[in-house]
N, C-alpha and C positions, 0 to 999 in steps of 0.2 A: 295153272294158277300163275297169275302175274305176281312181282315184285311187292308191289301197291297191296295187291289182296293178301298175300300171304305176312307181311308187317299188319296190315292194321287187324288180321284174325289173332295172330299171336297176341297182341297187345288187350286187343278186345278180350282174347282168352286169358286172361292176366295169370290167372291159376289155377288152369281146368285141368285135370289129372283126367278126366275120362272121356270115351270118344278118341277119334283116332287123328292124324294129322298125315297128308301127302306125304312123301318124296321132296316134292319142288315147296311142300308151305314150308318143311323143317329146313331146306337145304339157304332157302332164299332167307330167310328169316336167320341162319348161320351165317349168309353173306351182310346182310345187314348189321347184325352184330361185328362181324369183323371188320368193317367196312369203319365204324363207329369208332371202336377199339385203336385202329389204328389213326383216324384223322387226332383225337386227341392226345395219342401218342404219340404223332409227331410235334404237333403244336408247345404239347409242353402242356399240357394241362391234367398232372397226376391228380388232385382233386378232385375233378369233374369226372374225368376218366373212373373213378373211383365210384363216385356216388350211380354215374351210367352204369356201371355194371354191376351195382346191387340193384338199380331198378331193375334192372331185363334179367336178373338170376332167374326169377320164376318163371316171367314167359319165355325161358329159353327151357329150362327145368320140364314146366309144362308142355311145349311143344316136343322134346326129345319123348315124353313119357307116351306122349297118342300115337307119335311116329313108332315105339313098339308097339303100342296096341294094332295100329294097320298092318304090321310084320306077325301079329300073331304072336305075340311076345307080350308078359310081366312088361308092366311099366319098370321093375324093379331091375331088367335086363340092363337099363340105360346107365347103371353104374358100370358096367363092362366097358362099356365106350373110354375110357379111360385107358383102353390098350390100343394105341392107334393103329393097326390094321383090324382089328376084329372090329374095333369101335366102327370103322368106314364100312366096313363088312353088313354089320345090323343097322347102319343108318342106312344102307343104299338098298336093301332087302324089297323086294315087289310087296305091294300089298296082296294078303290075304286074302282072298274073297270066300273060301268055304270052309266050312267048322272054325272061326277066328272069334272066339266068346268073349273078347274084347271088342270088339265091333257087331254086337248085334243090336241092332234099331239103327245103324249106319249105313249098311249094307243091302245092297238093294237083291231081295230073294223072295222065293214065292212066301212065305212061312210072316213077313211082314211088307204085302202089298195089300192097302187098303182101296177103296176105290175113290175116288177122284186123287188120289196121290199122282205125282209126278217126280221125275228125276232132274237133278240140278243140272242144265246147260255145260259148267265149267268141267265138272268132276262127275258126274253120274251115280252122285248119291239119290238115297230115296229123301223126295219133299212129301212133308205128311203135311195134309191140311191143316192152317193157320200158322204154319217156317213163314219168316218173314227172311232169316236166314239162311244158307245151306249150312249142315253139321260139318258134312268133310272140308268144303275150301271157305264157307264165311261170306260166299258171294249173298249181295241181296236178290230177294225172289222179285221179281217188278210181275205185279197183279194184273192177268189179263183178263 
């Protein structure tokens, strides 16, 4: 997942609590935030600095809470992150791919392969006919 795609999925996700999120959408989308954090930090703009990061509370919120669900983890785990080595610990976790009951319709297995479905290019999630979307990284589907 590129930089580009992983900002405008979180954003598009503005408050999606369910479904799961990459590695690279949560980490890239932490670099953007900090990235953010600090340009109006240095400039001097407590204000704006202020109102920016009540906007991105949730899509950051949201993005940590699918990032456990891929880990196979309670969204509710992501209050843990607040201990910064365990916190690095559960954000860096490989995604789940078997028995992870926060990820089922995400996850590409026999138990939900329909027939003309396809897998997404970027991430190799399952495309169910008429995603216009992918679930896992937000890439658009281009109709062939």
């Amino acid at each position: 997942m590129t930089f580009t795609n992983a900002v405008r999925t979180c954003l598009r996700k503005y408050a999606v609590f369910n479904g799961v999120a990459s590695r690279s959408e949560y980490w890239w989308f932490f670099l953007f935030n900090f990235v953010i954090d600090v340009v109006f930090g240095v400039i001097g703009q407590v204000t704006i600095r202020s109102i920016v990061e009540l906007v991105l509370f949730l899509p950051s919120l949201g993005v940590g809470v699918r990032r456990m669900h891929d880990a196979g983890r309670s969204g509710w785990w992501i209050l843990t992150t607040i201990i910064p080595p365990w916190g690095i610990y559960l954000l860096c976790t490989p995604t789940k791919t078997e028995s992870n009951p926060y990820a089922s319709g995400y996850m590409l297995n026999e138990s939900n392969v329909v027939s003309q479905s396809t897998v997404c290019s970027n991430c190799g999630k399952m495309r169910l006919p008429g995603q216009t979307y992918c679930v896992g990284c937000g890439a658009r589907f281009s109709d062939e």
